[in-house]
GUVODREN-32274 format. One record per residue: residue number from 1; residue in three letters; x, y, z of N, C-alpha, C in turn. Coordinates in Angstrom, 2 decimals, decimal comma. Atoms other than C-alpha are relative to their C-alpha. Example, Ala and Ser with C-alpha at 12.3 -4.5 7.8 and 13.67 -1.06 7.14 Angstrom:
2
nupa = 1&bado = ALA&n_xx = 0,89&n_yy = -1,19&n_zz = 0,00&ca_xx = 12,30&ca_yy = -4,50&ca_zz = 7,80&c_xx = 0,90&c_yy = 1,20&c_zz = 0,00
nupa = 2&bado = SER&n_xx = -0,82&n_yy = -1,19&n_zz = -0,06&ca_xx = 13,67&ca_yy = -1,06&ca_zz = 7,14&c_xx = -0,77&c_yy = 1,09&c_zz = 0,73
END
This chain:
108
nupa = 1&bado = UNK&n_xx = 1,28&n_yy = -0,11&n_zz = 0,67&ca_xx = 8,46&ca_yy = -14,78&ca_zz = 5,14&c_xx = -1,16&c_yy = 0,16&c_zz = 0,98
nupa = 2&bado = UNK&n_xx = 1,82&n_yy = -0,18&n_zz = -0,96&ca_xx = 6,36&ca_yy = -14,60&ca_zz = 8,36&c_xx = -0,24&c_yy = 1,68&c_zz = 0,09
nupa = 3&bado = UNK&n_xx = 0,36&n_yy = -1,05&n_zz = -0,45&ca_xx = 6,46&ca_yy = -11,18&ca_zz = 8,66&c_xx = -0,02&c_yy = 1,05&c_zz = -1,22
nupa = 4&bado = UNK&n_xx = 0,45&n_yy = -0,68&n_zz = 0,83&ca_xx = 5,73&ca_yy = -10,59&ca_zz = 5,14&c_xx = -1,38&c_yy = 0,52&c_zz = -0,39
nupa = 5&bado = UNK&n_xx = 1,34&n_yy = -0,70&n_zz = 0,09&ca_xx = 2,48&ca_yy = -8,60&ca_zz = 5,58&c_xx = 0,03&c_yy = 1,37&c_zz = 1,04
nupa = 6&bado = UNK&n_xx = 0,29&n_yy = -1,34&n_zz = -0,85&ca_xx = 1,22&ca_yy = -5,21&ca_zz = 7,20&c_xx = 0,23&c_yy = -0,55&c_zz = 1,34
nupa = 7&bado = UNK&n_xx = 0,02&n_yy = 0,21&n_zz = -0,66&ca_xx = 0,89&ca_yy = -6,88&ca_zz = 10,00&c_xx = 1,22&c_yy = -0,35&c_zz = 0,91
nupa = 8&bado = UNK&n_xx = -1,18&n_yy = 0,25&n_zz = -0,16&ca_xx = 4,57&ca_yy = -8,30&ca_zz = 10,22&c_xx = 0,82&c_yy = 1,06&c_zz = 0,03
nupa = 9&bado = UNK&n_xx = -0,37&n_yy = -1,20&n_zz = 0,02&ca_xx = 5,87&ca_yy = -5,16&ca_zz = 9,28&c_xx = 0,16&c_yy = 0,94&c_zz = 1,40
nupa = 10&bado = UNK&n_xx = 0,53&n_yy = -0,78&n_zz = -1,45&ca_xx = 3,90&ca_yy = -3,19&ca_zz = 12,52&c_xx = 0,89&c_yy = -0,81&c_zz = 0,97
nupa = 11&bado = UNK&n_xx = -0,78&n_yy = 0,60&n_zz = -1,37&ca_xx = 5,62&ca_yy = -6,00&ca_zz = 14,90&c_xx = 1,57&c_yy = 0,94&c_zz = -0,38
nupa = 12&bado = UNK&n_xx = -1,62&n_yy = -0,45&n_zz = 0,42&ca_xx = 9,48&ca_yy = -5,17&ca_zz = 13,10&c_xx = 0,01&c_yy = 1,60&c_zz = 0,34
nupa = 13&bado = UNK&n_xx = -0,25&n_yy = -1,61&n_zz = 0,30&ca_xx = 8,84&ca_yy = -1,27&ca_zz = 12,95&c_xx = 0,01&c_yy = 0,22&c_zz = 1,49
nupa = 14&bado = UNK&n_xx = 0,35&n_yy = -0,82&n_zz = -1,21&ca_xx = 7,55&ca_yy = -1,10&ca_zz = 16,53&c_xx = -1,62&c_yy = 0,59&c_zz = 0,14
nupa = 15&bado = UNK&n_xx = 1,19&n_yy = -0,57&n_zz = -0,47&ca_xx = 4,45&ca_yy = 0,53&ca_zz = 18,25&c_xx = -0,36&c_yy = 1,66&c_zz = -0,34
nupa = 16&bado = UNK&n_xx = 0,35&n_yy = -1,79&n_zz = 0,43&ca_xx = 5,04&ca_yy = 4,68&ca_zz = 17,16&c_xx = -0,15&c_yy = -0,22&c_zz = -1,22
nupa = 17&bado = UNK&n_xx = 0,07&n_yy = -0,45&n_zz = 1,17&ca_xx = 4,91&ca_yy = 3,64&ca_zz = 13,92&c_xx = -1,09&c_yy = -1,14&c_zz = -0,76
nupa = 18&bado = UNK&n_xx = 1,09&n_yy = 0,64&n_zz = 0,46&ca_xx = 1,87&ca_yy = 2,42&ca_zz = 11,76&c_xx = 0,00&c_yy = -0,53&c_zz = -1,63
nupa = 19&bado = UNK&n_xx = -0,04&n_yy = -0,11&n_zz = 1,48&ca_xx = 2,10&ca_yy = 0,77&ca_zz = 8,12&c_xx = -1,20&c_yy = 0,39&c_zz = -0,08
nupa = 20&bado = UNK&n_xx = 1,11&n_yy = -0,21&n_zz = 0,41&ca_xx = -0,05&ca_yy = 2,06&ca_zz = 6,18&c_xx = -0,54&c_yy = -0,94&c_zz = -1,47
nupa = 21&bado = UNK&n_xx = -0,08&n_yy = 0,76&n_zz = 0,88&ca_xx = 0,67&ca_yy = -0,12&ca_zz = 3,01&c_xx = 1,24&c_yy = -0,80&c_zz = -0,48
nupa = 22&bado = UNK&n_xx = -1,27&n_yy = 0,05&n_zz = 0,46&ca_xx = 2,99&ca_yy = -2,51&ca_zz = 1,60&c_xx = 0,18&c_yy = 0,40&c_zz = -1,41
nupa = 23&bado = UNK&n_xx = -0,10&n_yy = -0,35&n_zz = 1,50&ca_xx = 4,54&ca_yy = -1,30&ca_zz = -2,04&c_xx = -0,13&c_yy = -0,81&c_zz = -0,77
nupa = 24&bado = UNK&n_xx = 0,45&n_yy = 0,83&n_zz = 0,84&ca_xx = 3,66&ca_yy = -2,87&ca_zz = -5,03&c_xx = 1,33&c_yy = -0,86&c_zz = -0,12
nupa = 25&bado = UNK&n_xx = -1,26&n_yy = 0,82&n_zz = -0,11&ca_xx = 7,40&ca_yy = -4,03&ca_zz = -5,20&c_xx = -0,04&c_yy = -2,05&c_zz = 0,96
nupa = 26&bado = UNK&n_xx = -0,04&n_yy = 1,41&n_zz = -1,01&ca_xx = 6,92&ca_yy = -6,37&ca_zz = -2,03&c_xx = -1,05&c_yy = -0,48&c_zz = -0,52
nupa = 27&bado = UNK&n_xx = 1,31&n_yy = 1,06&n_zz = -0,30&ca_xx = 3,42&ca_yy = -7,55&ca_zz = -2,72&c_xx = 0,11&c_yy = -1,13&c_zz = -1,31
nupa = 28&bado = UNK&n_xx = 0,03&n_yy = 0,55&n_zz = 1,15&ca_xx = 4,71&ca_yy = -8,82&ca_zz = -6,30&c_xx = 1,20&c_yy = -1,76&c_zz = 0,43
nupa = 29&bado = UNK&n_xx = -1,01&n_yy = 1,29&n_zz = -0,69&ca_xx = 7,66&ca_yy = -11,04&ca_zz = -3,78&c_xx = 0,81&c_yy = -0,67&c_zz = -1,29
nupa = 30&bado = UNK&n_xx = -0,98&n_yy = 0,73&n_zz = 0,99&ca_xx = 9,89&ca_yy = -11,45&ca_zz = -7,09&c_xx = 1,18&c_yy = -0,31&c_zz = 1,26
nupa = 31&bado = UNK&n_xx = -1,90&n_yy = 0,26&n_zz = -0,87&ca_xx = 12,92&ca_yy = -11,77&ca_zz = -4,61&c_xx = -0,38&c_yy = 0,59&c_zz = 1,90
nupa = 32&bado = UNK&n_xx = 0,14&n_yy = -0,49&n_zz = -1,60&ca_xx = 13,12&ca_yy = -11,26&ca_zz = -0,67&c_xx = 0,97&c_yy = 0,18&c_zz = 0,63
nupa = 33&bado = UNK&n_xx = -1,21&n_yy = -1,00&n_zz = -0,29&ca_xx = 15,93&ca_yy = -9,22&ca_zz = -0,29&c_xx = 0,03&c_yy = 0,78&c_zz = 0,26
nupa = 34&bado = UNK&n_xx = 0,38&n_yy = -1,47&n_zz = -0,49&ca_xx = 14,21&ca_yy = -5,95&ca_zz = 0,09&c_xx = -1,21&c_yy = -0,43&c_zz = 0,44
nupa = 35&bado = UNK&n_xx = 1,38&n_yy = -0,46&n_zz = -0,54&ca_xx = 10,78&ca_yy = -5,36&ca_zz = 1,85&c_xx = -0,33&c_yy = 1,55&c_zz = 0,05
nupa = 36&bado = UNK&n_xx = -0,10&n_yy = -1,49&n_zz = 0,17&ca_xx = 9,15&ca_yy = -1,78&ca_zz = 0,96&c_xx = -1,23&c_yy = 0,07&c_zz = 0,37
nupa = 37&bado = UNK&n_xx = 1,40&n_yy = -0,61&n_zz = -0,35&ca_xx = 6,10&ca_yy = -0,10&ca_zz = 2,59&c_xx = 0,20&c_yy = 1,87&c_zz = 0,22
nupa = 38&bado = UNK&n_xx = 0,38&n_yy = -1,41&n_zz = -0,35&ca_xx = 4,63&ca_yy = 3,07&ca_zz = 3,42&c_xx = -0,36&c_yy = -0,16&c_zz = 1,45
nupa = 39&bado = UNK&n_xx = 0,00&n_yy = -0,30&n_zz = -1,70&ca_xx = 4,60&ca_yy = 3,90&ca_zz = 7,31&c_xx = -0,70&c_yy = 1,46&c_zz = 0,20
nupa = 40&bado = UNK&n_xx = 0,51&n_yy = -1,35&n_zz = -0,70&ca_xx = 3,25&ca_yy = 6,76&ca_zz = 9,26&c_xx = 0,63&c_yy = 0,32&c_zz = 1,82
nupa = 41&bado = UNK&n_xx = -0,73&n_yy = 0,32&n_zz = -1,57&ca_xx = 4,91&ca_yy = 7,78&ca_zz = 12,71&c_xx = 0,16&c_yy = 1,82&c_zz = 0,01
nupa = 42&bado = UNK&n_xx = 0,01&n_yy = -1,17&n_zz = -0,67&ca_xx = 5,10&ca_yy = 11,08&ca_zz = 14,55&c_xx = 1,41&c_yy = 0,89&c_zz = 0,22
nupa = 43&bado = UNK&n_xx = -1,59&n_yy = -0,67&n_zz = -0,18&ca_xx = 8,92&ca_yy = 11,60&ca_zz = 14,58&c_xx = 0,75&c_yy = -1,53&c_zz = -0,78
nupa = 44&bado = UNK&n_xx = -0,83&n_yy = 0,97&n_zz = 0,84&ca_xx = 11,31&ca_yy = 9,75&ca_zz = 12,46&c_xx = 1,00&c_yy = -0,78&c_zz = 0,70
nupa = 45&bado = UNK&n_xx = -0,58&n_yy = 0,71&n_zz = -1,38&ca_xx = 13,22&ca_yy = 9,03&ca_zz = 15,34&c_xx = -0,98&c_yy = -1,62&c_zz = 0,43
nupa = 46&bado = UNK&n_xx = 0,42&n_yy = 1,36&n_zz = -0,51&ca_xx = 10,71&ca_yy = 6,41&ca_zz = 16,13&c_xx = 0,13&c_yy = -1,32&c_zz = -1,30
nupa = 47&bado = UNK&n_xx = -0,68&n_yy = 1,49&n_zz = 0,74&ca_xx = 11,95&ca_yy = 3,91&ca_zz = 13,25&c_xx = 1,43&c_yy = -0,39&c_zz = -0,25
nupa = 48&bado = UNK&n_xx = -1,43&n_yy = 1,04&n_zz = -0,55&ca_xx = 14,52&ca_yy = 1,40&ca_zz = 14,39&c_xx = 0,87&c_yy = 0,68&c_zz = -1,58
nupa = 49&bado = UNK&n_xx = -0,71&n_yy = 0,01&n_zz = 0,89&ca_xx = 17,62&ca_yy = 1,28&ca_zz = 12,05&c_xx = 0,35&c_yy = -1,38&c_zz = -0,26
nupa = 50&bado = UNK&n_xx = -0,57&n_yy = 1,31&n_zz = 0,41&ca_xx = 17,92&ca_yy = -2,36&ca_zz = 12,50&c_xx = -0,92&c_yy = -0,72&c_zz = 0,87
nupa = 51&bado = UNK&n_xx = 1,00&n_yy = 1,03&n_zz = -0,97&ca_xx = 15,75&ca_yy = -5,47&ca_zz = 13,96&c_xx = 0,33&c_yy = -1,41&c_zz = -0,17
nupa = 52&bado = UNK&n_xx = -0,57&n_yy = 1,53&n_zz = 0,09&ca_xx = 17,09&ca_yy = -8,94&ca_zz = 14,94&c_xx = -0,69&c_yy = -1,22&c_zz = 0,53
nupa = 53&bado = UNK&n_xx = 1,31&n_yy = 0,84&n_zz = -0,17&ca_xx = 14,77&ca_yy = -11,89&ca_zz = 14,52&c_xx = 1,38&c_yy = -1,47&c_zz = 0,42
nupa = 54&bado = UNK&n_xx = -0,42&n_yy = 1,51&n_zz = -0,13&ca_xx = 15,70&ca_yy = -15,37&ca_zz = 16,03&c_xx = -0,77&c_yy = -0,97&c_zz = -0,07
nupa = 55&bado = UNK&n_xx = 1,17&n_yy = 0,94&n_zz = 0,41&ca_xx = 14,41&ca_yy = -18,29&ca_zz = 14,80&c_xx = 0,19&c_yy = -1,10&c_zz = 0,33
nupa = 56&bado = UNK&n_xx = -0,15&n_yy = 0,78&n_zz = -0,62&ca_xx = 13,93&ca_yy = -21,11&ca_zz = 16,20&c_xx = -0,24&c_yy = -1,17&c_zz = -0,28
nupa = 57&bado = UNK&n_xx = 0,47&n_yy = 0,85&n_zz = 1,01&ca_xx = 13,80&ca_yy = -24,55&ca_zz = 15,18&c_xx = -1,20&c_yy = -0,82&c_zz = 0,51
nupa = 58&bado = UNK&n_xx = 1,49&n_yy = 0,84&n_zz = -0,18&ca_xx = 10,94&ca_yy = -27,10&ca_zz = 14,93&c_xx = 0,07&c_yy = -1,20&c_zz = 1,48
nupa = 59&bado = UNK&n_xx = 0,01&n_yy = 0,33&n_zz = -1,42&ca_xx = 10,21&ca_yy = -28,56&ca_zz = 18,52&c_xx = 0,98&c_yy = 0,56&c_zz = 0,62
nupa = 60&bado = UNK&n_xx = -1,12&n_yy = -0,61&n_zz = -0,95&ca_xx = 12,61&ca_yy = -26,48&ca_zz = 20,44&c_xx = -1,15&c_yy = 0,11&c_zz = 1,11
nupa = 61&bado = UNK&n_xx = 0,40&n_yy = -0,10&n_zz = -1,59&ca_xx = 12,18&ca_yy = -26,36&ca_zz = 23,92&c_xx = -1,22&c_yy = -0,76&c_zz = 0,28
nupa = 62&bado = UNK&n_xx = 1,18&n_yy = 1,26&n_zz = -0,69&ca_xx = 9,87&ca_yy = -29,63&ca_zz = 24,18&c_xx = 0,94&c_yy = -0,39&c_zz = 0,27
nupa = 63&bado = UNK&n_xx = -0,25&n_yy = 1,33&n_zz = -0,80&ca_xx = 10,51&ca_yy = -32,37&ca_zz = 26,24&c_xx = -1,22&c_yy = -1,09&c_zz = -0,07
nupa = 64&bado = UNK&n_xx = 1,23&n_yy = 1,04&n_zz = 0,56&ca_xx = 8,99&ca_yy = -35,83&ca_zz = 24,74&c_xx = -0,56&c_yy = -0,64&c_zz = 1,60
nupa = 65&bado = UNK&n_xx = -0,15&n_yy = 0,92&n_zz = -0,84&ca_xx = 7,09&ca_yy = -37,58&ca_zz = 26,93&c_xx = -1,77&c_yy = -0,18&c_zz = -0,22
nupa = 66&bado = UNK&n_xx = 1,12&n_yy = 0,51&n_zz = -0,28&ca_xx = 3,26&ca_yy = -39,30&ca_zz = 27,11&c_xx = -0,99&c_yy = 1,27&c_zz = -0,06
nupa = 67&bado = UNK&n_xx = 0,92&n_yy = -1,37&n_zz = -0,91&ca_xx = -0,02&ca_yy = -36,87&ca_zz = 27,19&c_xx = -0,51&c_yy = -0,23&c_zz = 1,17
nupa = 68&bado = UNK&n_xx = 0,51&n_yy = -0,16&n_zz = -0,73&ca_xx = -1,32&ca_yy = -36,29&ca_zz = 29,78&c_xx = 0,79&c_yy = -0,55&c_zz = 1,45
nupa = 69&bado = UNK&n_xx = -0,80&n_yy = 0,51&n_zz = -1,06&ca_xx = 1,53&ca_yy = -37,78&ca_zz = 32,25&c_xx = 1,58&c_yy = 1,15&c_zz = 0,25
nupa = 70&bado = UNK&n_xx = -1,02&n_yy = -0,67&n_zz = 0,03&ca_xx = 4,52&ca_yy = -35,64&ca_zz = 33,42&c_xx = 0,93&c_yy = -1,04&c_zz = 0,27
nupa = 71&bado = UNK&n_xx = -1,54&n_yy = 1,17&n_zz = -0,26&ca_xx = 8,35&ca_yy = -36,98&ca_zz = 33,31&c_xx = 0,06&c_yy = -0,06&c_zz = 1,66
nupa = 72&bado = UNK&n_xx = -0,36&n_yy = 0,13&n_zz = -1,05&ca_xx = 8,94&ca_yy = -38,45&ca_zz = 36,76&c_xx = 0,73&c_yy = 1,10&c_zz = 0,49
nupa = 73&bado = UNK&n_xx = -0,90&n_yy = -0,38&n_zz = -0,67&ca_xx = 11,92&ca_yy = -36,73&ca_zz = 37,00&c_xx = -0,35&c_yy = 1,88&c_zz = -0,58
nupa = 74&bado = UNK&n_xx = 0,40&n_yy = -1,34&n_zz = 0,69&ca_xx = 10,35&ca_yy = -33,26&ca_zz = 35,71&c_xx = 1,25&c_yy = 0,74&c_zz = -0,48
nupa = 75&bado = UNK&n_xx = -1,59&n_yy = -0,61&n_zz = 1,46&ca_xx = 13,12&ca_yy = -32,29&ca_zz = 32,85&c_xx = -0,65&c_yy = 0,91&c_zz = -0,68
nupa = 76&bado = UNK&n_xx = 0,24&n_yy = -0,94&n_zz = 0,98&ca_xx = 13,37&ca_yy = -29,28&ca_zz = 31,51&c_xx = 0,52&c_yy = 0,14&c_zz = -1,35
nupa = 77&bado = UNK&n_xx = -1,25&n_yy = 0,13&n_zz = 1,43&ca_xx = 14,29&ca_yy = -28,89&ca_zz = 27,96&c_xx = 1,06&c_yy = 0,50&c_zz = -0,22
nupa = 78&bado = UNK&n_xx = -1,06&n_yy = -0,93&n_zz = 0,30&ca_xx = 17,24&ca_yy = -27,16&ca_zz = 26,82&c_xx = -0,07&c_yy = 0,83&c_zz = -0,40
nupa = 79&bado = UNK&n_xx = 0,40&n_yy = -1,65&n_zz = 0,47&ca_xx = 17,54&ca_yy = -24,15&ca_zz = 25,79&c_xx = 0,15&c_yy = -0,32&c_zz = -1,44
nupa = 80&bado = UNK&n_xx = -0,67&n_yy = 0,33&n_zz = 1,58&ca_xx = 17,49&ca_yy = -24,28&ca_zz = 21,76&c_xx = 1,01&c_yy = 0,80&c_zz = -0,07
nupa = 81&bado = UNK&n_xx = -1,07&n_yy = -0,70&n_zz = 0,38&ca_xx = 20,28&ca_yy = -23,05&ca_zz = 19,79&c_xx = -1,40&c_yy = 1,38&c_zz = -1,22
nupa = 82&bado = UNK&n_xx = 0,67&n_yy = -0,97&n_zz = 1,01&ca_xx = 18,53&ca_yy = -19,96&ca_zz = 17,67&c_xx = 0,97&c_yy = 0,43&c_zz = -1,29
nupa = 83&bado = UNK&n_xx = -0,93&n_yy = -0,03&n_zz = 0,79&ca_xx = 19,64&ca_yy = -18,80&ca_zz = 14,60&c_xx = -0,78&c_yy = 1,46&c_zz = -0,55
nupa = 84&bado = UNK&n_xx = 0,31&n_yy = -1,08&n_zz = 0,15&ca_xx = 19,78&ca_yy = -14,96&ca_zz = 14,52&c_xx = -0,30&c_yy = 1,13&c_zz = -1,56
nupa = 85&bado = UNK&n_xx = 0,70&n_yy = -1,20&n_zz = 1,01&ca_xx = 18,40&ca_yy = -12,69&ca_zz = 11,48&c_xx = 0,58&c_yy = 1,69&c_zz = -0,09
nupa = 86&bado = UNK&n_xx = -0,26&n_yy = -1,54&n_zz = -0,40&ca_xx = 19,85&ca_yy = -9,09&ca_zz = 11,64&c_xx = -0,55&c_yy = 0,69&c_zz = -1,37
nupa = 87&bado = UNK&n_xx = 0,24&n_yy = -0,48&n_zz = 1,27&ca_xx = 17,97&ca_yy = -6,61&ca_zz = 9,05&c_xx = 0,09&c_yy = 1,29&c_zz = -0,06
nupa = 88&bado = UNK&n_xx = -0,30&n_yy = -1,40&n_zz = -0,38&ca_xx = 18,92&ca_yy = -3,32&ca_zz = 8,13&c_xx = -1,55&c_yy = 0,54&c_zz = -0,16
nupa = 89&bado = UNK&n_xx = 1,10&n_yy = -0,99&n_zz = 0,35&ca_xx = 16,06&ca_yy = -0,43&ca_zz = 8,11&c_xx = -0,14&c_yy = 1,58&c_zz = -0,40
nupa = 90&bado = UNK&n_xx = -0,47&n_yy = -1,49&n_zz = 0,89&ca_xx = 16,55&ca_yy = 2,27&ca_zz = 5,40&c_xx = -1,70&c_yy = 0,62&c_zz = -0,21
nupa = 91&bado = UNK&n_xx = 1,46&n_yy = -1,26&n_zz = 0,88&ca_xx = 14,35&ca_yy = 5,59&ca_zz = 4,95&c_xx = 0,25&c_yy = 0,32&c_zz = -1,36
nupa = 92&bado = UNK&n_xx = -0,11&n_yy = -0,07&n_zz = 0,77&ca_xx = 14,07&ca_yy = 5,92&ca_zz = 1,81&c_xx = -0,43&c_yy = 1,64&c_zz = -0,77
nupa = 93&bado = UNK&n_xx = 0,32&n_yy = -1,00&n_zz = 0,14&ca_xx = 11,84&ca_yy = 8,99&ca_zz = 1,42&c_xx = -0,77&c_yy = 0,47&c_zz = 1,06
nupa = 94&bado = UNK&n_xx = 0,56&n_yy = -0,36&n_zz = -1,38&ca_xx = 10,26&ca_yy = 11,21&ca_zz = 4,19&c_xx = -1,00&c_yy = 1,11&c_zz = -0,96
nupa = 95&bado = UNK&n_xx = 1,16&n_yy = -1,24&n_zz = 0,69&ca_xx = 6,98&ca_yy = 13,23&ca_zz = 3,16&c_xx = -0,03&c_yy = 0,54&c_zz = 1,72
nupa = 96&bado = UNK&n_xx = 0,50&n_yy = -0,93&n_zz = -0,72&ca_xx = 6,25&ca_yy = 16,17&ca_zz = 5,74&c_xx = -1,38&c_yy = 0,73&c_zz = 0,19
nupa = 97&bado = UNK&n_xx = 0,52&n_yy = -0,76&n_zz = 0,02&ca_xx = 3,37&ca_yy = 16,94&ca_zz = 6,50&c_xx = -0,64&c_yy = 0,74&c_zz = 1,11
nupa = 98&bado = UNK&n_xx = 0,17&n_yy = -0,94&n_zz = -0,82&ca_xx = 3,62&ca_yy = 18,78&ca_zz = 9,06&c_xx = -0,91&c_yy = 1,57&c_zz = -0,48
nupa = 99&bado = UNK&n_xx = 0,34&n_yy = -1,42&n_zz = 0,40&ca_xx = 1,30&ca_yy = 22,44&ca_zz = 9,04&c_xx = 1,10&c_yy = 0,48&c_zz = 0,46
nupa = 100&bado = UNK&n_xx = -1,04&n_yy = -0,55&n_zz = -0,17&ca_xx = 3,91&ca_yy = 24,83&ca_zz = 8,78&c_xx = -0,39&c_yy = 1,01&c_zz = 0,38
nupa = 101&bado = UNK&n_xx = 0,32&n_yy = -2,13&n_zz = -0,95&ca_xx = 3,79&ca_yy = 28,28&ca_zz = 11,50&c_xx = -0,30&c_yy = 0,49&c_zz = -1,01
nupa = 102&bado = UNK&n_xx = 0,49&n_yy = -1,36&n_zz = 0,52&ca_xx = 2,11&ca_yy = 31,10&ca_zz = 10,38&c_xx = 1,20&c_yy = 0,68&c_zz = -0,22
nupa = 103&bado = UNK&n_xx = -0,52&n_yy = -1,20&n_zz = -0,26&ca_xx = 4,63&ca_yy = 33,53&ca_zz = 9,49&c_xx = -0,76&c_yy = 1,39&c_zz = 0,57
nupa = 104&bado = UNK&n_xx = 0,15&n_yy = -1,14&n_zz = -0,99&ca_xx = 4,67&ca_yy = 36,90&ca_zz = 11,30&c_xx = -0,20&c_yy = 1,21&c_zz = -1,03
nupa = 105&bado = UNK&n_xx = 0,44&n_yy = -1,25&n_zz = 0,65&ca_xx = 3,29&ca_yy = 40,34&ca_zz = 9,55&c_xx = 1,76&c_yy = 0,60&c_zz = -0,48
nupa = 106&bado = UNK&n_xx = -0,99&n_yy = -0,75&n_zz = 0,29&ca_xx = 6,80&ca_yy = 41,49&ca_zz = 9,74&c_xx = 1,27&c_yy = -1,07&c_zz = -0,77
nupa = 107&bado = UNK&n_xx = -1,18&n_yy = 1,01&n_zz = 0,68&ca_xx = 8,90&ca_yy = 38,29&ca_zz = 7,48&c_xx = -0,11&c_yy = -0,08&c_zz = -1,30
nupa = 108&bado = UNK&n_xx = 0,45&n_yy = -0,46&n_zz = 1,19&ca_xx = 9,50&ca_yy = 38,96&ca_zz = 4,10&c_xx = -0,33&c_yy = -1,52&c_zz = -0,82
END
């Protein structure tokens, strides 16, 4: 759910590609199984097919100890355990709007 907004979206998609809106589908959040927007990007090539979020749990990677005093023995925390996300990323429809060449005097 954090990265249910335009904004969340732009991180998952990447940097070539720009939402431009999310669909009325997502913004209504009956279910969060799908996520649907409108994008913009320069080559279709630039959106992933898949993006894997890890999440991490609540205080990971502290180490308790006093404010303002460090542990004697300066301990590092552990590494958390994460707990990985994998999501697919379907095109659904592709608008073109590319200007299309001039044809040539001589193409029927």
């Amino acid at each position: 759910m954090q990265f249910w907004s335009v904004e969340g979206a732009e991180e998952i998609l990447g940097k070539r590609v720009r939402v431009d809106r999310l669909d009325s589908r997502t913004l209504e959040r009956g279910h969060t199984k799908t996520f649907a927007c409108w994008i913009w990007t320069s080559d279709i090539a630039n959106i992933p097919t898949s993006h894997t979020i890890a999440v991490l749990p609540r205080g990971a990677g502290r180490v308790d100890e006093m404010e303002g005093f460090s542990p004697p023995d300066r301990r590092v925390a552990p590494p958390p355990a994460t707990a990985d996300y994998t999501m697919l990323i379907h095109v659904d429809r592709i608008e073109d709007w590319t200007t299309p060449s001039p044809r040539s005097s001589h193409s029927g």
